[in-house]
C-alpha positions as CSV (number, residue, x, y, z in Angstrom):
1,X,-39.0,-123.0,32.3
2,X,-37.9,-126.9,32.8
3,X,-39.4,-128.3,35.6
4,X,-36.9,-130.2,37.8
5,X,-37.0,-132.6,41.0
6,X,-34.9,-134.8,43.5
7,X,-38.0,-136.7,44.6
8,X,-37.7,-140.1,42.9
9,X,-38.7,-142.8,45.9
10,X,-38.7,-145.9,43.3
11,X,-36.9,-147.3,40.9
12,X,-38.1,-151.0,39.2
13,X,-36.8,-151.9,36.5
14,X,-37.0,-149.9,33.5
15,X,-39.5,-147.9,35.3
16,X,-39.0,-144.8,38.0
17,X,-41.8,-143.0,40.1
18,X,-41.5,-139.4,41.2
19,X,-43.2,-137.9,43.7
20,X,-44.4,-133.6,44.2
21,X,-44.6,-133.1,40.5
22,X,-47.1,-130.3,39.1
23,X,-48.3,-129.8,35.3
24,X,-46.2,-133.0,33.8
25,X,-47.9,-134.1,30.7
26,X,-48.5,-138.1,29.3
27,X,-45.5,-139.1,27.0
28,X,-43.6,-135.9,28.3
29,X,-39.8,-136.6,27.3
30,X,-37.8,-136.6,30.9
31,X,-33.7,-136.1,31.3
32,X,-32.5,-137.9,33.7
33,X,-29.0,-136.8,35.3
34,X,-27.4,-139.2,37.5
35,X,-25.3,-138.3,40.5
36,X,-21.7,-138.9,38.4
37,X,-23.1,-136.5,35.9
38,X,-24.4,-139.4,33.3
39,X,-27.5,-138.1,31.6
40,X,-30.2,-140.6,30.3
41,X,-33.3,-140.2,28.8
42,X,-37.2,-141.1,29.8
43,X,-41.0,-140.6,28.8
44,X,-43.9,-139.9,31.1
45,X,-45.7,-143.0,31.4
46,X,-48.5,-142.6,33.7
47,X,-49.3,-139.6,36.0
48,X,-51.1,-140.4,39.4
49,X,-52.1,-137.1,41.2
50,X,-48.8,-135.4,42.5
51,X,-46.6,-139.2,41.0
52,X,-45.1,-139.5,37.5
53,X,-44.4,-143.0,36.3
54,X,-40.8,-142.3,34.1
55,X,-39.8,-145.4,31.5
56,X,-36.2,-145.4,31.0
57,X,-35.1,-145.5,27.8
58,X,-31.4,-146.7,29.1
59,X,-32.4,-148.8,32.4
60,X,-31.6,-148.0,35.7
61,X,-28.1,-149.2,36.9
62,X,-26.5,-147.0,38.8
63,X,-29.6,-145.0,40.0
64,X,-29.1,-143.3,43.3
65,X,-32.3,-142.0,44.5
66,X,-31.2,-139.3,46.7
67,X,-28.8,-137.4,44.2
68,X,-30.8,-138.2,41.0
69,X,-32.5,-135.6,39.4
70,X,-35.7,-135.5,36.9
71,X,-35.9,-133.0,34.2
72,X,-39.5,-132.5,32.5
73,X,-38.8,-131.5,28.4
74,X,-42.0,-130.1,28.0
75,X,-42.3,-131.6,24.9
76,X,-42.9,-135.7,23.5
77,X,-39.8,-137.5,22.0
78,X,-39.2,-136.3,18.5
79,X,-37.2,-137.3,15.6
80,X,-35.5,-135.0,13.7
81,X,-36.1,-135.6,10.1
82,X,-34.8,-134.7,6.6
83,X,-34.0,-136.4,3.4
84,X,-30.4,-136.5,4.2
85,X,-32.1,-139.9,6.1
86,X,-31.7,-141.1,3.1
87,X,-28.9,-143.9,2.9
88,X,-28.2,-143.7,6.5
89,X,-28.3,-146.3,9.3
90,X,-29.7,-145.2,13.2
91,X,-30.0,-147.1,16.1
92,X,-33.7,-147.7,17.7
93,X,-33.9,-144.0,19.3
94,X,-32.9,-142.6,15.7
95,X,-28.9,-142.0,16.5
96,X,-26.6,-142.5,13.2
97,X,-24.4,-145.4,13.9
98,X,-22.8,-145.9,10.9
99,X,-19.9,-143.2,11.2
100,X,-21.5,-141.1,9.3
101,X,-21.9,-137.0,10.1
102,X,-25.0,-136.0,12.6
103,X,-28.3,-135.2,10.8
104,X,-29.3,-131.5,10.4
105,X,-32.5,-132.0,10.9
106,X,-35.4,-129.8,8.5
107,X,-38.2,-130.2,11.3
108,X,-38.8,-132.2,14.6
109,X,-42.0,-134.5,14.1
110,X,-43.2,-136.5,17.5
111,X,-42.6,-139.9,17.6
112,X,-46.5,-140.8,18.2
113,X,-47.3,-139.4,15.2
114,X,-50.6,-137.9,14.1
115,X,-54.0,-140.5,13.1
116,X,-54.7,-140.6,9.5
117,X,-58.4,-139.0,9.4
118,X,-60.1,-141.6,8.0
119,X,-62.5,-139.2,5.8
120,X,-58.9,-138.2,4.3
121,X,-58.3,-141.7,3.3
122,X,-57.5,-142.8,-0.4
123,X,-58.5,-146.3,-1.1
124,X,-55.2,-148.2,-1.7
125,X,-55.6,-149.7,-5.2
126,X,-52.0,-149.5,-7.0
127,X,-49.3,-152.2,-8.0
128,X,-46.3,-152.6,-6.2
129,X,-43.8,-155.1,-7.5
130,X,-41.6,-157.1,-5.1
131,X,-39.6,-159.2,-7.8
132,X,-41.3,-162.5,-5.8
133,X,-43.9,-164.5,-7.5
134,X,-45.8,-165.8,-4.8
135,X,-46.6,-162.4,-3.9
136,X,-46.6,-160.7,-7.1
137,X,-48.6,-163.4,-8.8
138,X,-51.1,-164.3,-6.4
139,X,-51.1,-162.4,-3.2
140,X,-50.8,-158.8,-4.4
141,X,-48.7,-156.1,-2.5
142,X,-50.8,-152.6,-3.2
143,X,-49.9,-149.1,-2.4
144,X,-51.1,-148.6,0.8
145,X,-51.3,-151.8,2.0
146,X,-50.4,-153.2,5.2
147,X,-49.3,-156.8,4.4
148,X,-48.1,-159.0,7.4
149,X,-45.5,-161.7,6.6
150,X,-46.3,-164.5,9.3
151,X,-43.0,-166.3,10.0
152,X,-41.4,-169.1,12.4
153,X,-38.3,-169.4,14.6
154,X,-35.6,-170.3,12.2
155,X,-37.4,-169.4,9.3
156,X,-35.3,-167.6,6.5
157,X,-37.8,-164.0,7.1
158,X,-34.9,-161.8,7.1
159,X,-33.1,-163.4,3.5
160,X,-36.7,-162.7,2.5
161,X,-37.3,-159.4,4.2
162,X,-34.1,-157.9,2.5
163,X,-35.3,-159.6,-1.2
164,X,-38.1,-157.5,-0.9
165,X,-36.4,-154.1,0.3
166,X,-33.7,-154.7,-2.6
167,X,-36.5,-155.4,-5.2
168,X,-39.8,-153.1,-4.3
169,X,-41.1,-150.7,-6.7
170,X,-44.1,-149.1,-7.6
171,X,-45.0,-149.4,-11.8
172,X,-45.8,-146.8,-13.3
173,X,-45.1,-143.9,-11.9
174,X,-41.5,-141.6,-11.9
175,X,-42.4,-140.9,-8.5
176,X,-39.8,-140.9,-5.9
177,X,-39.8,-144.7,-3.8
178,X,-37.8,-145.1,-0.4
179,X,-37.4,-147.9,1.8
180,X,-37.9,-147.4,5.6
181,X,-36.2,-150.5,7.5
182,X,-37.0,-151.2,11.0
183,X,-35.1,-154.4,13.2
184,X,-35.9,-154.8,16.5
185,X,-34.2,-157.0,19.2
186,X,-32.2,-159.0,16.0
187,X,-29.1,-160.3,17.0
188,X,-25.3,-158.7,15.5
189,X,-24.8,-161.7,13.2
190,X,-28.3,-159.8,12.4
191,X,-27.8,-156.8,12.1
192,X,-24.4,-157.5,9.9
193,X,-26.6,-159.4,7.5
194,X,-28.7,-156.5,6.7
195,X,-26.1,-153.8,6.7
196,X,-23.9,-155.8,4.3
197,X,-26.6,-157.1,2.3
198,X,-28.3,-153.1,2.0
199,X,-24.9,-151.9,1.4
200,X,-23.6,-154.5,-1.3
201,X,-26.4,-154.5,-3.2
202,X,-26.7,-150.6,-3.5
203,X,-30.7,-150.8,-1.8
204,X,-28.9,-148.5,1.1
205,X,-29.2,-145.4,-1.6
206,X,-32.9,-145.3,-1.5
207,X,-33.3,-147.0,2.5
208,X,-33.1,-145.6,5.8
209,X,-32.3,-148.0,8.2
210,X,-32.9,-147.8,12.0
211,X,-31.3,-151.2,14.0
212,X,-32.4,-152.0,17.7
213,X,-30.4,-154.9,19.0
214,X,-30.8,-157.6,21.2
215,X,-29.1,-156.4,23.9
216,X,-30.5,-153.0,23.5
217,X,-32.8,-151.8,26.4
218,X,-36.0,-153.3,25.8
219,X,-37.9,-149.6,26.3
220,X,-35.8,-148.6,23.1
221,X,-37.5,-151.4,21.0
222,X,-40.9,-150.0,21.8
223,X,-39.8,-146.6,20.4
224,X,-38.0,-148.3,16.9
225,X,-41.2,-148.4,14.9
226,X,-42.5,-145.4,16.1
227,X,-39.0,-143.9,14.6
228,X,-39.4,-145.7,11.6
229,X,-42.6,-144.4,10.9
230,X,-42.1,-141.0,11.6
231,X,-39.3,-141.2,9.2
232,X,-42.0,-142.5,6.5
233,X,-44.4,-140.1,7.2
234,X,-42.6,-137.0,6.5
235,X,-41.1,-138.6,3.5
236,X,-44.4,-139.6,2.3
237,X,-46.5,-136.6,3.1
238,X,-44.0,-133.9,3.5
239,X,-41.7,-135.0,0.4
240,X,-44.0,-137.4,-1.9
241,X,-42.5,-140.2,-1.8
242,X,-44.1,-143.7,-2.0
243,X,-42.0,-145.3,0.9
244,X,-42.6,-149.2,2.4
245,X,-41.7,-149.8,5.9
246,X,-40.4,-153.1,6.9
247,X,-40.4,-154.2,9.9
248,X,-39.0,-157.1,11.5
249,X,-39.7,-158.7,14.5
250,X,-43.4,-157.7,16.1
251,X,-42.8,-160.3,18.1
252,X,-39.7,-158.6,20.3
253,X,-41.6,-155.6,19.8
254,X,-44.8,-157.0,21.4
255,X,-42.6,-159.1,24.1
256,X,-40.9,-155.9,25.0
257,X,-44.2,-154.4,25.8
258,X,-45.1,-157.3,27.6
259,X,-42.0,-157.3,29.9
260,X,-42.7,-153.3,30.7
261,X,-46.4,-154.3,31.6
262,X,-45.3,-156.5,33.7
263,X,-42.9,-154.2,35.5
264,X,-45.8,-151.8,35.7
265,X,-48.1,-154.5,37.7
266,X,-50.7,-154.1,35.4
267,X,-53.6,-157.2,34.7
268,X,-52.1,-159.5,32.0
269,X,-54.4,-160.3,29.8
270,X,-53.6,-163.5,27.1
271,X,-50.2,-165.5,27.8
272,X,-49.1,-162.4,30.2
273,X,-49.4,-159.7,27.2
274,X,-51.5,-156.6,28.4
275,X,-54.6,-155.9,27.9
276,X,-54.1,-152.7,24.7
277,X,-51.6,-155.1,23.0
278,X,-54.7,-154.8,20.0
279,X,-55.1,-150.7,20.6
280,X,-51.3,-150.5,20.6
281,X,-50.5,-152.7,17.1
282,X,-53.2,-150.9,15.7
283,X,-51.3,-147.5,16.8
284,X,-48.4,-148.7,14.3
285,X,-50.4,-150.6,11.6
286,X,-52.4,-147.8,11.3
287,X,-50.5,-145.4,10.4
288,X,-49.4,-146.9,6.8
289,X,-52.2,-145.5,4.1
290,X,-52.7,-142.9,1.5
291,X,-54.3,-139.6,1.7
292,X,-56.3,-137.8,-1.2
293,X,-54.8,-134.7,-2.6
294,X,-51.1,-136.4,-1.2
295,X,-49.4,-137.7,-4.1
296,X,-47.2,-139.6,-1.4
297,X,-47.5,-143.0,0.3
298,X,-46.6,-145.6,3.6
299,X,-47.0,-149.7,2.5
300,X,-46.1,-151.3,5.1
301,X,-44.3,-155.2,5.6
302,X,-44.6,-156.1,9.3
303,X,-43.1,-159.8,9.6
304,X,-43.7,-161.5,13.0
305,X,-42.2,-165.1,14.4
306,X,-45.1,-167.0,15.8
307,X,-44.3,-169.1,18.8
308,X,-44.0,-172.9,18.1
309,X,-45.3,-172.2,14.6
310,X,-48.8,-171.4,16.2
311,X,-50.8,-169.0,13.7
312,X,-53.7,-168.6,17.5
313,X,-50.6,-166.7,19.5
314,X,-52.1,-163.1,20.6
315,X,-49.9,-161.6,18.3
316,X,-50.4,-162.7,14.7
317,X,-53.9,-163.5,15.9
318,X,-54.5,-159.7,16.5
319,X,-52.6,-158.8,13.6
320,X,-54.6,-160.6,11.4
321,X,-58.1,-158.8,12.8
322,X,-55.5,-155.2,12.0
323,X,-54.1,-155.7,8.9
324,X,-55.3,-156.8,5.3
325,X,-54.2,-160.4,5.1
326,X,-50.8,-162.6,5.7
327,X,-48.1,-164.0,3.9
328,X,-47.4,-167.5,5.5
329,X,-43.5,-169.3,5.4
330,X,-44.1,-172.7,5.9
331,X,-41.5,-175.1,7.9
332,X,-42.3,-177.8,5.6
333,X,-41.4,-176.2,2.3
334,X,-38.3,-174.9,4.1
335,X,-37.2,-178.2,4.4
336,X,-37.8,-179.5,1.0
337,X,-35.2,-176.4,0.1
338,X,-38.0,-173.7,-1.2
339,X,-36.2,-170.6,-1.5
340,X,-38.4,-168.3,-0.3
341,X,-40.9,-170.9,1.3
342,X,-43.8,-169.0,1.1
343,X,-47.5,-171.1,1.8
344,X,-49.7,-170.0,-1.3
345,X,-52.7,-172.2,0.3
346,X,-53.0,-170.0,3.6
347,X,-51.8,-166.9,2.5
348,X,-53.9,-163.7,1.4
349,X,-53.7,-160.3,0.0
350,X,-57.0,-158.6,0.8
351,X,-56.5,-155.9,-1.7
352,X,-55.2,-158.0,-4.3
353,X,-58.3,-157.5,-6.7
354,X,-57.5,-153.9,-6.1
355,X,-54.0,-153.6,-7.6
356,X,-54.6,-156.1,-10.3
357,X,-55.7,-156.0,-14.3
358,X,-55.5,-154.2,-17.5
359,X,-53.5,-150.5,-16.9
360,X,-51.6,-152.1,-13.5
361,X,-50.7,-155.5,-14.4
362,X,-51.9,-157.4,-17.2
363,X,-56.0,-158.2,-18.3
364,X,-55.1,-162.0,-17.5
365,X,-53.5,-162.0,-14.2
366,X,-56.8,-162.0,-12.1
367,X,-58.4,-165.1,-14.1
368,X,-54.8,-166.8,-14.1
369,X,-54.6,-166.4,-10.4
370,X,-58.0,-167.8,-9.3
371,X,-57.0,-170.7,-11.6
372,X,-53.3,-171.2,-10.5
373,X,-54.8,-171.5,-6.6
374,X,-57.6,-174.1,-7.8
375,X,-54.9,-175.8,-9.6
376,X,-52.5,-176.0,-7.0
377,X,-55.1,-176.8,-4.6
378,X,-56.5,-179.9,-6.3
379,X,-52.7,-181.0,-7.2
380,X,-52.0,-181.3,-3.1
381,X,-55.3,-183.1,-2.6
382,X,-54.3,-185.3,-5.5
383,X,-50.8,-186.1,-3.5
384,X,-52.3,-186.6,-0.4
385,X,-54.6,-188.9,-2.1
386,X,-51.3,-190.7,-3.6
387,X,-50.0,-190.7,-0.3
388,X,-53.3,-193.1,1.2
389,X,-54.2,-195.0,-2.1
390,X,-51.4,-195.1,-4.1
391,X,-50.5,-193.4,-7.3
392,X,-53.0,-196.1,-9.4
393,X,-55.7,-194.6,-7.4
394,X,-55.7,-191.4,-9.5
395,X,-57.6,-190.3,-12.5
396,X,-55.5,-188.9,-15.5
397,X,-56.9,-185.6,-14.6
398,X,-55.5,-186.4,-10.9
399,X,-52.3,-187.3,-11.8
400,X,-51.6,-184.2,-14.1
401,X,-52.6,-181.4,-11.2
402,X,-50.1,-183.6,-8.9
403,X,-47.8,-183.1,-11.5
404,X,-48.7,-179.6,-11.7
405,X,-48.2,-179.5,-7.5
406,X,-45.4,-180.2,-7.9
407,X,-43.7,-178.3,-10.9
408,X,-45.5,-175.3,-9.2
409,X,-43.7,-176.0,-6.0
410,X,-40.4,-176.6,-8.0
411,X,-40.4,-173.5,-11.0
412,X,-43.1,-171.0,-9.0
413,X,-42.2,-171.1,-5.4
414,X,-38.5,-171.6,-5.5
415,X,-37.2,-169.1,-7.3
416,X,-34.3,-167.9,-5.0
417,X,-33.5,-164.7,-3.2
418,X,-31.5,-163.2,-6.0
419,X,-34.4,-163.3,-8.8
420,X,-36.0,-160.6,-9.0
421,X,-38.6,-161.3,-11.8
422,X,-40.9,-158.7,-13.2
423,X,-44.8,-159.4,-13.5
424,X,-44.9,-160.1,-16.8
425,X,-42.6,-163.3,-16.2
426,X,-44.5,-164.2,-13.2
427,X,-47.8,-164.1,-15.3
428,X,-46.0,-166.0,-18.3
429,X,-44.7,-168.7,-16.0
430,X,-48.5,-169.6,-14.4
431,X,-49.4,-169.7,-18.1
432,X,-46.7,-172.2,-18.7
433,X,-47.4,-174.4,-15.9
434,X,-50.9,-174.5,-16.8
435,X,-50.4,-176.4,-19.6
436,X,-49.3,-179.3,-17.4
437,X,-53.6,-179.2,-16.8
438,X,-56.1,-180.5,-19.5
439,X,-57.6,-177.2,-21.2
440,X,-61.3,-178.7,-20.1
441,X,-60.0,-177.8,-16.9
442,X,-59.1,-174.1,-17.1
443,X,-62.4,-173.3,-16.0
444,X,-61.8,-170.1,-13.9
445,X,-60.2,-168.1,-17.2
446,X,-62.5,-166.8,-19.9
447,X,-61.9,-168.2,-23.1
448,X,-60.3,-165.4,-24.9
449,X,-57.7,-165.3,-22.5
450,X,-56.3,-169.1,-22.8
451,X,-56.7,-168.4,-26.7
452,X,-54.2,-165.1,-26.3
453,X,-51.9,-166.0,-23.8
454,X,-51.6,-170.3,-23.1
455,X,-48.7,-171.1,-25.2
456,X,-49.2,-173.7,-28.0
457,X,-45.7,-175.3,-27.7
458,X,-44.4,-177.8,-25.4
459,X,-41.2,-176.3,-24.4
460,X,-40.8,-175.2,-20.3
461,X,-43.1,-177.7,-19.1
462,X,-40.7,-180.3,-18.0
């Protein structure tokens, strides 16, 4: 039997106390109906002897105390799932909003979702192709994987976040591959972007899309990737599909938790954010992973704006520590017009090794990456060293990795957001722009790989 009561003494916020309550569980899902009738919905947030803490998943405005009334579910917030997901587009607290019928759901799964045991773990160690070469070619995306994108304000992370959901798939394998897509607190002009984008290109077919907006309430946002995951999970475990989950912005995510923190007078911790900011990312990084004897998969893409560009904030700070390395856009590539301007120098796959060689990619790709980073490396020391001395203060050698810089920069980096270029090209361009370097510096690939594979001709270089 539901459990109701007229007893709520506070209201703040997004957040409501009631008083005299008996047997109400954490994360209980709560109804809320007002005194015109209006029914909104809650969770169980905290539980002090006879008080429950209620977050609000549709703020408080027009809350009368006396003549509201709180109705404990029982049960967590759920999602009701089935492959009929598929194609659709939700809002952050898994409603369809694009017109489309109401889902008849196969099974409801709770939101919180269930820890991967980590005995059951399978070691994530198989290619994913994005299309993009900076990430293909030298910071590998594996199956499995949870692979940050570290962005700025202003920074084109969404024309890049959509390349990536458009292109993704996993080699080798006639297994089933979804896209799980999850904004929060993006503007419209947003939110249009990636529906038209999804839609035009056909990448809606395989994606389920669930859109928080900015003028959402901010408790919704901290349910969105929680919805999106839940999604994934029972199309990965429950249907054995290899799905990625993107999911774009942690940053409104984290801020949104912040905001309720603060509303719950709890000790801030860094720059205001609580205290479990780490336990809570690692609650939703987490749950991407593999699981032996499942033939199914989560990757996930998390992308995050750091404030003022500063790599130290709390948030990709602790998202470093959770997840296995970072792809870095860079504000001064974005300028030059590098289309996407992805950082090679700072950015790092983990796993890359992993997902790599002979059977996944191709026998030369780990050699030609280690050599493509020393390459590129030494060319932007050689332009900085340009930049103090003058060009006439360089070596021959010198002057050829600058040149190679900057053909790298040109050919590698700026490929567009409409190329969608399989390894094999990726691997064939670093060969090509290698031959910009002197042979007696190709000292990171074996031998019999430059013989096999460094072209002989001259074309392409220029």
């Amino acid at each position: 039997m539901l459990k109701e009561y007229k007893t709520v003494s506070e209201v703040v916020g997004p957040l409501m106390v009631v008083e005299g309550v008996e047997g109400v569980k954490y994360e209980e899902l709560v109804e809320i109906e007002l005194q015109t009738g209006e029914k909104r919905r809650g969770r169980v947030l905290e539980i002090n002897g006879d008080k429950a803490m209620i977050q609000l998943f549709e703020g408080s405005t027009g809350i009368n105390l006396r003549d509201t009334t709180a109705r404990f579910l029982g049960k967590p917030l759920e999602l009701g799932v089935s492959t009929d997901m598929i194609g659709r587009i939700f809002d952050g607290l898994g409603r369809p909003i694009d017109d489309g019928p109401d889902i008849i759901p196969e099974k409801k799964m709770d939101i919180n979702g269930i820890p991967i045991n980590p005995v059951s773990r399978d070691y994530p160690n198989e290619f994913i192709q994005t299309g993009i070469s900076c990430i293909d070619g030298l910071n590998t995306l594996v199956r499995g994987q949870k692979l940050p994108i570290f962005s700025g304000s202003g920074l084109p992370h969404n024309q890049l976040a959509a390349q990536i959901a458009r292109q993704a798939n996993v080699l080798g394998t006639d297994a089933k591959f979804a896209v799980v897509f999850a904004a929060m607190g993006i503007t419209f002009e947003e939110a249009s972007f990636f529906m038209e984008d999804f839609t035009r290109t056909g990448a809606i077919d395989r994606a389920v899309l669930f859109m928080n907006l900015a003028d959402d309430p901010a408790i919704e946002r901290l349910a969105t990737p929680k919805m999106a995951l839940t999604c994934a999970e029972y199309l990965a475990f429950e249907n054995d599909m290899h799905v990625l989950v993107i999911m774009t912005d942690m940053t409104t995510y984290a801020e949104a938790l912040r905001e309720t923190s603060a509303a719950r007078k709890e000790v801030p911790g860094r720059q205001g954010y609580p205290g479990y900011l780490y336990t809570d990312l690692a609650g939703i990084y987490e749950r991407a992973g593999r699981i032996r004897g499942r033939d199914g998969s989560i990757t996930q893409i998390p992308i995050l704006t750091m404030p003022e560009d500063d790599i130290t904030h709390p948030i990709p700070d602790l998202t470093g520590y959770i997840t296995e390395g970072q792809i870095i856009l860079s504000r001064d590539l974005y300028k030059r017009g590098m289309e996407p301007p992805i950082n090679v120098v700072p950015s790092l796959s983990r796993l890359k090794d992993k997902g790599i060689g002979e059977g996944k990619t191709r026998e030369d790709h780990a050699d030609t990456m280690n050599q493509l980073f020393a390459a590129y490396t030494a060319g932007r020391e050689a332009r900085e060293l340009a930049t103090i001395l003058g060009e006439s203060a360089l070596s021959d050698t010198d002057k050829a990795f600058s040149k190679f810089a900057e053909k790298f920069d040109e050919r590698y980096v700026n490929q567009g957001y409409n190329n969608n270029r399989p390894v094999e090209e990726t691997l064939n361009l670093g060969w090509d722009l290698l031959k910009i370097v002197p042979k007696s510096e190709l000292k990171r690939i074996d031998d019999r790989l430059i013989d096999k594979y460094l072209p002989q001709d001259d074309k392409g270089v220029e």
